[in-house]
C-alpha positions in Angstrom: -38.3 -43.8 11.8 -34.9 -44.6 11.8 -35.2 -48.4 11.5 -37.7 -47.8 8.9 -36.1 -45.5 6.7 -32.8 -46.8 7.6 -31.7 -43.6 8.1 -28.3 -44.5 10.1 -27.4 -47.5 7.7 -27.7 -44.8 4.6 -25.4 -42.7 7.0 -28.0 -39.8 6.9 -30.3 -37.9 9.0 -34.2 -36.1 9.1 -32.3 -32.8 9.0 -30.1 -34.0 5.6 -32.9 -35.3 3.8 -35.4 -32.9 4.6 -32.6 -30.7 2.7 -32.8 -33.2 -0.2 -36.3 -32.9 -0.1 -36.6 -29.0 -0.3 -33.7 -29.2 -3.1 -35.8 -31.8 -5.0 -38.8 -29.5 -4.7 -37.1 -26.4 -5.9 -35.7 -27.7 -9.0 -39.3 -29.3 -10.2 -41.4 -27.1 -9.4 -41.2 -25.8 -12.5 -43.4 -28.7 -14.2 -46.7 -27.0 -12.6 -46.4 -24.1 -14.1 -44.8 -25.9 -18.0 -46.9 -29.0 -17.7 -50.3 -27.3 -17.0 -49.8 -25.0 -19.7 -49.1 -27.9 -22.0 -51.8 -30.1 -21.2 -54.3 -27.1 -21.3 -53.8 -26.5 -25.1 -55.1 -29.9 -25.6 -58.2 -28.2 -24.7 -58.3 -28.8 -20.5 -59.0 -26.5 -18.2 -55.4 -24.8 -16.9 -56.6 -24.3 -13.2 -58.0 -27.6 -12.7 -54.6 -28.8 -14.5 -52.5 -26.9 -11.9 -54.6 -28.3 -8.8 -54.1 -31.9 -10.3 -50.1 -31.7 -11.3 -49.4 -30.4 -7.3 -51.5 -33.3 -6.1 -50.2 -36.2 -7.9 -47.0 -35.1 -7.6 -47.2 -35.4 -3.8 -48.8 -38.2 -4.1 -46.8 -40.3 -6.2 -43.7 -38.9 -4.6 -45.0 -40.0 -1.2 -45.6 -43.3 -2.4 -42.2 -44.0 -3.5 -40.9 -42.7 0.1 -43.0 -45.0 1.9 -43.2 -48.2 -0.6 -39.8 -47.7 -2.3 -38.3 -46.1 0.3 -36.3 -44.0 -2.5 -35.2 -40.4 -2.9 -36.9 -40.0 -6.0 -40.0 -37.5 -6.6 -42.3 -38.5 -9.6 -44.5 -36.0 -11.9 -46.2 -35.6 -15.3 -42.9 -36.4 -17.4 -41.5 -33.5 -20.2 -41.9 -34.3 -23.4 -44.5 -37.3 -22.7 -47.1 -34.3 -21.7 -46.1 -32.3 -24.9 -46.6 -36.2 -26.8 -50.1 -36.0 -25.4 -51.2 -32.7 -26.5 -49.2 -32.3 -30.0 -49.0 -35.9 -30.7 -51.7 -37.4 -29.3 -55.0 -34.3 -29.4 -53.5 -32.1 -32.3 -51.4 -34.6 -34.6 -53.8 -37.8 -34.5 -56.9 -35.9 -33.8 -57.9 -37.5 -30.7 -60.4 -35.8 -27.9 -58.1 -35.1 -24.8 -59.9 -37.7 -23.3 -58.8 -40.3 -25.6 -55.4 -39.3 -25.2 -55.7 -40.2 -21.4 -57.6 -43.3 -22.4 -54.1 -44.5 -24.0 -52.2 -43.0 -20.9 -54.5 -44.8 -18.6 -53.5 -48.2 -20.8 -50.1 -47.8 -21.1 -50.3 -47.4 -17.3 -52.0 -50.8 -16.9 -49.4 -52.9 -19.4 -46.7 -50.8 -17.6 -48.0 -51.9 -14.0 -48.0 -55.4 -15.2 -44.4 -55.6 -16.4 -43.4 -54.2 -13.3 -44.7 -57.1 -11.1 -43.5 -59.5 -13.8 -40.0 -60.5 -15.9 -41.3 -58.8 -19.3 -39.9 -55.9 -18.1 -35.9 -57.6 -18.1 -36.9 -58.9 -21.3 -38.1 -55.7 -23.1 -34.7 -53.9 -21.9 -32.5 -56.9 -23.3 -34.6 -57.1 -27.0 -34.3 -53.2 -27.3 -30.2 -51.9 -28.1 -29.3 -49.7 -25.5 -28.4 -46.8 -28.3 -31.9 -47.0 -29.7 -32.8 -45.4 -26.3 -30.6 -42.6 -26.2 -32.0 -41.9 -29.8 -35.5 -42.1 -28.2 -34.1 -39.3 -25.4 -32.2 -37.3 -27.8 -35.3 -37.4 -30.2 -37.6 -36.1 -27.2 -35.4 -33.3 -26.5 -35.4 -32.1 -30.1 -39.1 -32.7 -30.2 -40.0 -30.4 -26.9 -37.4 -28.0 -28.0 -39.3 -27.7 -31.2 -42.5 -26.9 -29.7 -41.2 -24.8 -27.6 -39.3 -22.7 -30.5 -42.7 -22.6 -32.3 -44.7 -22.0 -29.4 -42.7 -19.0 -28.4 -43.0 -17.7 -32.1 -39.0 -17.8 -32.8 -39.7 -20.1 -35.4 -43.3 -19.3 -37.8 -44.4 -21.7 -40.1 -44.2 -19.9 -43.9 -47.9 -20.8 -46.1 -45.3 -22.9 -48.3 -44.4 -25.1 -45.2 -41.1 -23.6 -44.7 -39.5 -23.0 -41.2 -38.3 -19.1 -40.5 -37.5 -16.7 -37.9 -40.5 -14.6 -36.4 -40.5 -11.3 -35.5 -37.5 -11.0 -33.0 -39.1 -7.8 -32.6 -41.7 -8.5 -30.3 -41.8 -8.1 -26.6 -42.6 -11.5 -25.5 -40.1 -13.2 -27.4 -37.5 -10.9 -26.4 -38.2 -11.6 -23.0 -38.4 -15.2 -24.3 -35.3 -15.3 -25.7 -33.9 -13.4 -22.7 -35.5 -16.5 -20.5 -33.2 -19.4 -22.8 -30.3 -17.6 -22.3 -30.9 -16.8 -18.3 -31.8 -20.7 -17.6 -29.0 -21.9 -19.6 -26.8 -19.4 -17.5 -28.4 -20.9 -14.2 -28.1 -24.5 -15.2 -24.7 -23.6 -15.6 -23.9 -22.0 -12.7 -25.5 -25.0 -10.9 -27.9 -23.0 -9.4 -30.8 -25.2 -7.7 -34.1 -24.7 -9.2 -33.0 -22.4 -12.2 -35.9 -23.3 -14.1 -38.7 -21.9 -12.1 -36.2 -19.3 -10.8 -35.6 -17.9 -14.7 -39.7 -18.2 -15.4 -40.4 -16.2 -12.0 -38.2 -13.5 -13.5 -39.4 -13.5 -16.7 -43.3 -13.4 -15.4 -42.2 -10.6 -13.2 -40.4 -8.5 -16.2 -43.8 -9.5 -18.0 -45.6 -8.0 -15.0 -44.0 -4.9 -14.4 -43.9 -4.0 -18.2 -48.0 -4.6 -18.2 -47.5 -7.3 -20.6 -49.3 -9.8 -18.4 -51.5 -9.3 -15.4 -50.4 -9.4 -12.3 -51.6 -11.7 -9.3 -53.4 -10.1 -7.3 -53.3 -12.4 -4.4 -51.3 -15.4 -3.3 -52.9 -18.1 -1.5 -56.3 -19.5 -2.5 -57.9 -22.5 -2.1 -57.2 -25.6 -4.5 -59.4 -25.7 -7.8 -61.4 -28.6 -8.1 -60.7 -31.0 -10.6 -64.1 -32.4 -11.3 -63.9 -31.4 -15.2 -60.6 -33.3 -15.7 -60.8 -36.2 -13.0 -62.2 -40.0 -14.3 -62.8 -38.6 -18.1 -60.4 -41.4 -19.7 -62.2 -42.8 -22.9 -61.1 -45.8 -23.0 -63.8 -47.3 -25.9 -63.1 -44.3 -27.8 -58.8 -45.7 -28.5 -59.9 -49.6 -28.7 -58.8 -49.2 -32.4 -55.6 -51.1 -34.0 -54.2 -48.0 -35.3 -53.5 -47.0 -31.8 -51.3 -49.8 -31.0 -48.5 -48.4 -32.0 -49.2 -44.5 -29.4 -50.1 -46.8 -26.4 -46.4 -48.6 -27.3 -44.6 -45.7 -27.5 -46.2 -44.3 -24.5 -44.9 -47.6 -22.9 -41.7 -47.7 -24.2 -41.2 -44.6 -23.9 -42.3 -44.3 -19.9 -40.4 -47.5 -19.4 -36.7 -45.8 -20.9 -37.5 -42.7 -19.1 -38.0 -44.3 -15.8 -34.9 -46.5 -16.1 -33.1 -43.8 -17.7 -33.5 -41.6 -14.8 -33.1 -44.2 -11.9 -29.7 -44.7 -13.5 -28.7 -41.3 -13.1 -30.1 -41.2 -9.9 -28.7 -44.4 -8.9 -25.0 -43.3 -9.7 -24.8 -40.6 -7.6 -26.7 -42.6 -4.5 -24.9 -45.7 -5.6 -28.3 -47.5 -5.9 -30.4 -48.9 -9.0 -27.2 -50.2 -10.3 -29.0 -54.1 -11.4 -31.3 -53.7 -14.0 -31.4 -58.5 -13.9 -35.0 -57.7 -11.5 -33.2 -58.4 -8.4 -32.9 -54.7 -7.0 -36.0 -54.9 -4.6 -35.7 -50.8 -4.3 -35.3 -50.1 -8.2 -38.5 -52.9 -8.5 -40.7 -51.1 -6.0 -39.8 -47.5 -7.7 -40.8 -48.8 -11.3 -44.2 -50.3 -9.8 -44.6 -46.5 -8.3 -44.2 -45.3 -11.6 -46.3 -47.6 -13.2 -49.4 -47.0 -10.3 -48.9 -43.3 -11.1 -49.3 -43.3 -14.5 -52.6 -45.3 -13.6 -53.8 -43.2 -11.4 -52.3 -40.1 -13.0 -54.6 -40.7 -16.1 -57.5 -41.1 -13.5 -56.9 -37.5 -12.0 -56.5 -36.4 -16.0 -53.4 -36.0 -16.5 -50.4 -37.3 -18.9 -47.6 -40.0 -18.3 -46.6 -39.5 -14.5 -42.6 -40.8 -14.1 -39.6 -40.3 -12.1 -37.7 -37.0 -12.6 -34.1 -37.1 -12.6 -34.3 -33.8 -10.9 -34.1 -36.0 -8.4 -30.6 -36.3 -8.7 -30.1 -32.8 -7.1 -31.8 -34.1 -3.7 -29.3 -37.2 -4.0 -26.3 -34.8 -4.5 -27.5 -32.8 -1.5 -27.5 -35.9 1.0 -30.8 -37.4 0.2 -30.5 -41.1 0.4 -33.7 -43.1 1.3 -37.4 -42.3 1.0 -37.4 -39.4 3.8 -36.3 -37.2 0.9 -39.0 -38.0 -1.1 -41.6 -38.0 1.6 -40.5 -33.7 2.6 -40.7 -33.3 -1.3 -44.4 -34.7 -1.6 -44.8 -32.6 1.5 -43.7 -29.3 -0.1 -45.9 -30.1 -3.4 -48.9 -30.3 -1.2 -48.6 -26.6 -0.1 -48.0 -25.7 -4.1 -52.0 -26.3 -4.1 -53.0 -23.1 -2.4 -50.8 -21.7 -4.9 -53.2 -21.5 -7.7 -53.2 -17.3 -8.7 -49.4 -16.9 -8.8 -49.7 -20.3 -11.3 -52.7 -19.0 -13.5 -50.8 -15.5 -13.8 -47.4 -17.3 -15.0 -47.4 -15.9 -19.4 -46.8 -18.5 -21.9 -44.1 -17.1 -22.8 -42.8 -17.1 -19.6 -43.3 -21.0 -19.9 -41.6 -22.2 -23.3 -37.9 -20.8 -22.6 -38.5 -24.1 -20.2 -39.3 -26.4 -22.9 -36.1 -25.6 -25.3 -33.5 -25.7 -22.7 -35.0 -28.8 -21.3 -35.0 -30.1 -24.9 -31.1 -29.1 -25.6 -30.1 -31.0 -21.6 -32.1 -34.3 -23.1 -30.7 -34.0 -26.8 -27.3 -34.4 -24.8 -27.8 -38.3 -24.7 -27.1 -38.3 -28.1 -23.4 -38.1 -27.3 -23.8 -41.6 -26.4 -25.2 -43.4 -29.8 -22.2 -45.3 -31.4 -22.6 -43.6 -34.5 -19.7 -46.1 -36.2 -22.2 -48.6 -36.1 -24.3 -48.3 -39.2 -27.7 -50.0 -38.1 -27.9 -47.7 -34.7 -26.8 -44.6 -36.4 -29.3 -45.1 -39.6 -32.1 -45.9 -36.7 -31.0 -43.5 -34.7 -31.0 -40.2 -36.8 -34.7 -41.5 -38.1 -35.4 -41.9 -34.5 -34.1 -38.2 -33.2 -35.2 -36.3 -37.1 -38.6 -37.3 -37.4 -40.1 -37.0 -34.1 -40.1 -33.1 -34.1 -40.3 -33.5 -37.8 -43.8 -35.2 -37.3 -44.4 -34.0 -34.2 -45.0 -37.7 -33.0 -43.3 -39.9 -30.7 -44.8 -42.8 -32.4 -43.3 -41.9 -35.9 -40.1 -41.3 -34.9 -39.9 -44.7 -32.6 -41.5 -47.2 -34.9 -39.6 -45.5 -37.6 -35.9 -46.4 -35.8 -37.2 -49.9 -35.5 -37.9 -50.2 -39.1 -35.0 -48.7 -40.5 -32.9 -51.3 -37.3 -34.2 -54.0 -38.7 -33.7 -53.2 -42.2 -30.3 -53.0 -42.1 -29.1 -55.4 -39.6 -30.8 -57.6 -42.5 -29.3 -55.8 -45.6 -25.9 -56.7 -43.5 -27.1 -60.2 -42.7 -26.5 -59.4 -38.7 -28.7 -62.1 -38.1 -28.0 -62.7 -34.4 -28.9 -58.8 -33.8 -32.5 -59.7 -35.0 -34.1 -61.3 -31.3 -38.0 -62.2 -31.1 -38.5 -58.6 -28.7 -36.9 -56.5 -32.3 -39.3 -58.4 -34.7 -42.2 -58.0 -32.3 -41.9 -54.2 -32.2 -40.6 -54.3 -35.7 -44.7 -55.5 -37.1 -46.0 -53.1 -34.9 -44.0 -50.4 -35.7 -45.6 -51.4 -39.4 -49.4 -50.2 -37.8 -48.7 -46.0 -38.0 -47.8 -46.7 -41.4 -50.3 -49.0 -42.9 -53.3 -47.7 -41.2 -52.1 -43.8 -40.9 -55.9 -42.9 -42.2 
């Protein structure tokens, strides 16, 4: 174990990183709960949901201990699950199954890049700002959803954004759930998340606003509703281009994104050229879960920079990531204290997740006219339009249009133009 994991080389132990591990697992285990309840508005069966996030999760996780040897846990990613059921189902009218027709192909193109150079040449076409815009544009767009979703925000019959009833029970406790997390999170308390939506359930609970679990363990729903229903036929459409390349893009930024935070604290990841063998073998992980994740029925699967947490706590090779999977695997006789989590237990989760990812828009040189026109396009009309796609293709337009209104020529590479016709599609073809 130790030559394989290089355990004494990374100058750890089995006792340090199944720590890491444990951390990692507290401060994700949060998406079961927020990315079932997600996904199941787009119309799919919330049990079946849970029993598939806590088995992919341990699966993919796994993988990347063994193949990437890497402290770094994978899941359905935030905000690419919310892109799936408001984007995806609700905005473009898609069946659910559709939606993971495009995941399951944006899986594919991604798994292809991974064992290939595109991927080095997509990251050098695409300014670096443009992807904090696409970060900062995510976290507004969660944040919005979950603002609406909690009814803080009602939409007026006019169109018009307002305040709901403050009044009301469940967004009082709601409310109370932002400002708990945000105190957690602060504090730097490990797995605040699913620490503040355990409270809020069990304020819920006690005050009869939700019912209360009756038992704990069961044994794991099947997922035979959910599992190999990709309709891929059903997305084979040119209009679609443009979702399945933001689902890329987007999985692509997150990914490297998140391995570069990760990376700086385990001083790994740190060349993005192609020659980092473990940052490589993590992005093909991510890329086979996203695959496979669509087969189970479920959203974009990618790395979580919770991960981070496991890495500050010792965690430095794929033993970490290995007593993580191991941890998610017992969340699957977990199902009735899952299914008796409130909604509004849930969507605290997705606004202070939104405000921590908006953060990256501290990083945009906004002195530089073409990134900051792009970028505020970018970050306004994702939640604006409720679509990923918009927003993106949108930034690449408005990019291009004013590097060539300032005749910045050389800023225009053959990647920009590419993504600047298909960014074109949404537009043209947005019947």
């Amino acid at each position: 174990m130790d030559k394989y994991f290089q355990l004494t080389q990374n100058h750890t132990n089995i006792k340090t990183e199944a720590l890491a591990g444990f951390t990692i697992f507290l401060t994700m285990l949060y998406i079961i709960p927020v990315g079932s309840q997600i996904l199941s508005i787009a119309g799919m069966p919330k049990d079946e949901l849970i029993t598939a996030i806590s088995l992919v999760t341990a699966l993919a996780t796994l993988l990347t201990g063994i193949w990437a040897n890497t402290p770094v846990a994978m899941s359905v990613g935030m905000g690419l699950n919310a892109y799936f059921t408001y984007g995806l189902v609700q905005g473009m009218g898609l069946t659910w199954q559709q939606a993971l027709g495009a995941v399951f192909l944006s899986g594919v193109i991604f798994l292809i890049i991974s064992f290939t150079k595109l991927r080095v040449w997509i990251m050098q076409s695409i300014p670096k700002d443009l992807r904090f815009a696409l970060c900062a544009g995510l976290g507004a767009f969660i944040a919005t959803i979950g603002f609406k979703s909690l009814g803080f925000i009602t939409i007026t019959s006019s169109g018009l954004m307002t305040l709901g009833d403050l009044s009301s029970p469940q967004i009082i406790i709601g409310i109370f759930g932002v400002i708990l997390m945000l105190l957690l999170h602060a504090l730097k308390i490990q797995g605040a998340f699913i620490i503040g939506i355990l409270i809020c359930s069990g304020i819920a609970w006690i005050l009869g606003l939700a019912s209360i679990p009756h038992h704990f363990l069961s044994t794991p729903s099947s997922i035979s509703g959910i599992a190999m229903q990709f309709d891929i036929k059903g997305i084979i459409h040119i209009a679609l281009i443009p979702a399945i390349i933001a689902l890329l893009i987007t999985d692509l930024f997150d990914s490297l994104g998140t391995l570069a935070g990760v990376g700086a604290k385990a001083k790994m990841f740190q060349d993005t050229s192609g020659k980092d063998k473990k940052l490589e073998k993590t992005l093909q992980v991510d890329a086979i879960a996203t695959t496979s994740g669509a087969m189970f029925g479920l959203s974009t699967t990618t790395a979580f920079l919770e991960s981070s947490a496991g890495v500050a706590s010792g965690g430095r090779t794929g033993l970490t990531a290995i007593f993580c999977a191991f941890f998610f695997i017992l969340t699957l006789f977990l199902l009735p204290i899952f299914s008796a989590i409130p909604d509004y237990a849930i969507y605290p989760t997705l606004i202070v997740v939104g405000a921590l990812m908006f953060m990256e828009a501290r990083h945009i040189n906004f002195e530089d006219l073409p990134i900051a026109a792009a970028s505020f396009f970018t970050i306004i009309l994702m939640p604006l339009s409720s679509s990923i796609t918009t927003g993106l293709a949108s930034g690449f337009i408005i990019y291009v249009l004013m590097c060539t209104f300032k005749r910045q020529w050389e800023r225009l590479n053959l990647g920009i133009m590419i993504l600047f016709l298909i960014s074109l599609i949404p537009f043209i073809f947005q019947n």
